[in-house]
Steps between C-alpha positions, in 0.01 A plus 500: 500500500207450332363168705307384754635204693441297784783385643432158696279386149684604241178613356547878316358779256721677275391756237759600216459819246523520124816441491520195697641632811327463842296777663394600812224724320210376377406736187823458369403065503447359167524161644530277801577198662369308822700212640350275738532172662233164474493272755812265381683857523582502067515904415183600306554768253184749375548776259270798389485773301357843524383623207259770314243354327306725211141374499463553083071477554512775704506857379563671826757461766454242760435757757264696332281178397546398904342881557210391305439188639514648849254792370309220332420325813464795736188567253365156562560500812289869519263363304449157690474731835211742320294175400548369855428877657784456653609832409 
């Protein structure tokens, strides 16, 4: 539950929730854990953490900004091709 793991390595992925349990589903993960092997076989540990992150200089959602920035370089993009008469 909750982990990936290759048996003949040891090697293995496990994701746990808020409340510190493991989970087999992702957007419940808070946090996780890989496990892995170096050459002299010692168990190497890595943890991360999934987290929201507020952008305080911004004053629109990160997905609206990304909309503009897309829009943003469509227009250059339309402009470049009109210069070029490409379009």
């Amino acid at each position: 539950m909750g982990e990936t793991t290759d048996v003949k390595t040891g090697d293995g992925a496990f994701l746990f929730d808020a409340e510190g349990n493991r989970t087999d589903d992702p957007s419940k993960a808070v946090r996780g854990e890989v496990v892995s092997q170096d050459a002299q076989g010692r168990a190497r540990r890595t943890w991360f953490l999934f987290e929201e992150v507020e952008i305080k200089w911004l004053p629109v959602s990160e997905s609206a900004f990304l909309l503009w920035v897309l829009a943003a370089l469509f227009g250059v993009w339309l402009v470049i091709g009109v210069l070029l008469g490409l379009i």
